[in-house]
C-alpha positions in Angstrom: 58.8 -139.7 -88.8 58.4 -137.7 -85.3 57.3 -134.7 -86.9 54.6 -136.5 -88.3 53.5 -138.6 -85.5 53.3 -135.3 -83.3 51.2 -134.1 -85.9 49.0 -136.7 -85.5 48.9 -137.0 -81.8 48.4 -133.2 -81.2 45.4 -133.7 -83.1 44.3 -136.2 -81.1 44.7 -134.4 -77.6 43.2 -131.3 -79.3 40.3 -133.0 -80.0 40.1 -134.7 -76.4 40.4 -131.6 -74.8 37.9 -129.9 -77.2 35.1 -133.3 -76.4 36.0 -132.8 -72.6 35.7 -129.0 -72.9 32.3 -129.8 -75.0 31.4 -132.2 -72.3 32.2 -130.0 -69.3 30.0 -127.1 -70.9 27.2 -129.0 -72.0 27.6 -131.1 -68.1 27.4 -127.4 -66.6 24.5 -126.2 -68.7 22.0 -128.5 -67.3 23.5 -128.4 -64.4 22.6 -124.8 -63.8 19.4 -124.9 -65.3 18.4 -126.9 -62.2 19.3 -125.5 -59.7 17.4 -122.5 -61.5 14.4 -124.6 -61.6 14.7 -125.8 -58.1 14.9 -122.3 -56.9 12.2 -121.3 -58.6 10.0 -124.4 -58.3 11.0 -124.2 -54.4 10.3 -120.3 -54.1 8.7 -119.3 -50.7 6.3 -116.5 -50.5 6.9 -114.7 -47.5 3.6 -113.1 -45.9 4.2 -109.6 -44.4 1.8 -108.9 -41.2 0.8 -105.6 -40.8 1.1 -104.8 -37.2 -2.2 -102.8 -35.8 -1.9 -99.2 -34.8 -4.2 -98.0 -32.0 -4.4 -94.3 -31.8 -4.7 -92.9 -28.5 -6.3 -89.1 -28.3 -4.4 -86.7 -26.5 -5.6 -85.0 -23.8 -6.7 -81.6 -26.0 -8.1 -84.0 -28.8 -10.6 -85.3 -25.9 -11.2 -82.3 -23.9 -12.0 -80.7 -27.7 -14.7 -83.8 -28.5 -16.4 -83.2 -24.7 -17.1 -79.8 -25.3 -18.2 -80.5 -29.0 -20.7 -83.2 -27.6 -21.7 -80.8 -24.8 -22.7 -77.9 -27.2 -24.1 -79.9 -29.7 -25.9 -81.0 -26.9 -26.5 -77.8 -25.7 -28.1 -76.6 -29.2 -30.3 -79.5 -29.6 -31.8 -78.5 -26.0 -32.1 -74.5 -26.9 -33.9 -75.8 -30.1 -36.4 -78.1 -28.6 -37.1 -75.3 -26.0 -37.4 -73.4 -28.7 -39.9 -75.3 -30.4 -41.9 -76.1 -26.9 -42.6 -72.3 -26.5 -43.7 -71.4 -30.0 -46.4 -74.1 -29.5 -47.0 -72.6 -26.0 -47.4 -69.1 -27.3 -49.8 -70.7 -29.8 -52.0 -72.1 -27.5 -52.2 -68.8 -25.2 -53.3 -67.0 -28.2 -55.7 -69.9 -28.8 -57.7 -70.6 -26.0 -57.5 -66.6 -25.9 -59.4 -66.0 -29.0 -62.3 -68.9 -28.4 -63.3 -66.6 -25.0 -63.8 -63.5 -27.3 -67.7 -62.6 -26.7 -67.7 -64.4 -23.1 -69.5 -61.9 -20.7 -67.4 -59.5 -18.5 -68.2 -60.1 -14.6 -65.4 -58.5 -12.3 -64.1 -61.3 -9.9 -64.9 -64.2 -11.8 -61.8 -66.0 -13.8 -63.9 -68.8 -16.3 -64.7 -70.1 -17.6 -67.2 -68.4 -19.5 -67.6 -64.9 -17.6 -64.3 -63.0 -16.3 -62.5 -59.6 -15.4 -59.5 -58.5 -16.9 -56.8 -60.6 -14.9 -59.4 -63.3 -14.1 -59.3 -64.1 -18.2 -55.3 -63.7 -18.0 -55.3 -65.9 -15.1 -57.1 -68.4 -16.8 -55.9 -68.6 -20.3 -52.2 -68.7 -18.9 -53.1 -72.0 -16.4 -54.6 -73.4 -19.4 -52.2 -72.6 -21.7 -49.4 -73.5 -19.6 -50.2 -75.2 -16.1 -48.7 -72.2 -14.2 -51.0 -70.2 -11.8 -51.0 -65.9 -11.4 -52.8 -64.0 -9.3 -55.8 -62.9 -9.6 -54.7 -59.1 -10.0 -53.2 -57.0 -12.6 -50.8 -55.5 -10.8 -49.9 -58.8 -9.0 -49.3 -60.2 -12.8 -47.1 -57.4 -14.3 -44.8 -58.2 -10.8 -44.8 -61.9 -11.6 -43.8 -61.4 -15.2 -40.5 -60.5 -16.8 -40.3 -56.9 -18.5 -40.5 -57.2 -22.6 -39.7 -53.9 -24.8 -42.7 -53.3 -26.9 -40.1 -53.7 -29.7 -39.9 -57.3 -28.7 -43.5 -58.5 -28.3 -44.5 -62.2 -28.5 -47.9 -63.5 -29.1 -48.8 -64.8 -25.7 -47.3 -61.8 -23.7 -49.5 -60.3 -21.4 -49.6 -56.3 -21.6 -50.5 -53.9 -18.7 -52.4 -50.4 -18.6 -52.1 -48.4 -15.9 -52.0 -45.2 -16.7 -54.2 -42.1 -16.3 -55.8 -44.3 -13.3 -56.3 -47.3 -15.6 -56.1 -51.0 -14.5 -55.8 -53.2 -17.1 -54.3 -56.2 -18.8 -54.8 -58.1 -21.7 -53.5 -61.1 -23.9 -50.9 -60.2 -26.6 -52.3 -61.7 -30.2 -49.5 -60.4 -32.7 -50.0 -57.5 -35.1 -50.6 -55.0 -32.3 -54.0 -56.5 -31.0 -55.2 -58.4 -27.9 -57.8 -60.4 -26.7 -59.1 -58.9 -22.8 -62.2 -58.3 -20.6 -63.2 -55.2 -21.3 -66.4 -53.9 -19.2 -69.6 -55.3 -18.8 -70.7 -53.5 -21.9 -68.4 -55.0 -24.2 -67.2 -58.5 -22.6 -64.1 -60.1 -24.2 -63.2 -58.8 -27.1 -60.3 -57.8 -29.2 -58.7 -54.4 -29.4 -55.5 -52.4 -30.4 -52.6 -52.5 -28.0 -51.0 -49.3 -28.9 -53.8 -46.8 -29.9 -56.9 -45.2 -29.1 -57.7 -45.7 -25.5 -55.7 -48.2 -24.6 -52.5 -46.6 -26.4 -52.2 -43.8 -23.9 -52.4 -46.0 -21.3 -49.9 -49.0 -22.2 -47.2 -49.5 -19.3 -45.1 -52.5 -20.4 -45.4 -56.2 -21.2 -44.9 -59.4 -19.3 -43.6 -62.7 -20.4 -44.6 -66.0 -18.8 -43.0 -68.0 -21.7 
């Protein structure tokens, strides 16, 4: 008779302990599933701020950007120049050209009869707003030497040679506009042959 009433009460605690095992587990199962969905329900976003850099320049990184203003500077002033003395140089050879045929009369300087340096002297203070004297010699003093190589339109160039005394206005392409003689007036001629060739002494630049 004990044997079988331990058979049926081990049973018994078997199953208790299974139903409290089941009843633990299935407790703990819900239990963590909570605490899941608190955490995620209840998750906090955390915001990162990105601190601001300033970059300060060194001392060579400055330095390196003033001298890069300072030619670029520089460059935009040589260009403008640049430009101011082409349209110079065009107006010399301008106001040179609408006095070819004016009467030759020595002395006078415009403005429809001149002398050599008296049409030099007045083309240029046209041109330009700067005065010369009223001399050819005086002129090739008061202008900087040009190699014949490097002639401008607007250059003024000098004869003296062989007891000439002469100067005319530089046109380009070897010609110039100057007072010739009272035969001839203003007129154009070649710079560099015939008469005037054996005589050319050098060039002057006002501009």
């Amino acid at each position: 008779m004990l044997s079988a009433t331990r058979r049926r009460v081990i049973p018994a605690s078997l199953l208790m302990t299974g139903a409290l095992s089941v009843g633990l587990m299935g407790a703990s199962v819900p239990a963590q599933a909570a605490t899941t969905t608190t955490t995620v329900a209840s998750t906090t976003v955390v915001t990162t701020s990105v601190p601001t850099v300033t970059v300060v320049p060194t001392a060579a990184q400055t330095a390196a950007s003033v001298a890069a203003r300072k030619a670029a500077a520089q460059r935009a002033a040589m260009h403008l120049a640049a430009v101011r003395a082409l349209r110079v140089r065009a107006s010399v050879v301008h106001i040179a050209r609408t006095k070819v045929g004016s009467r030759y009369v020595a002395g006078r300087s415009g403005p429809t009869k001149f002398d050599c340096s008296g049409l030099a002297l007045y083309v240029v203070k046209k041109a330009t707003g700067r005065s010369l004297p009223h001399y050819s010699k005086a002129q090739f003093r008061a202008t900087k030497r040009v190699a014949k190589s490097a002639l401008r339109p607007g250059d003024l160039v000098f004869f003296f040679r062989h007891g000439a005394h002469h100067v005319g206005i530089y046109i380009g392409g070897g010609r110039m506009v100057s007072a010739t003689n009272p035969r001839h007036g203003v007129k154009i001629d070649s710079v560099f042959s015939g008469w005037y060739g054996s005589r050319y002494s050098g060039a002057g630049r006002l501009i």
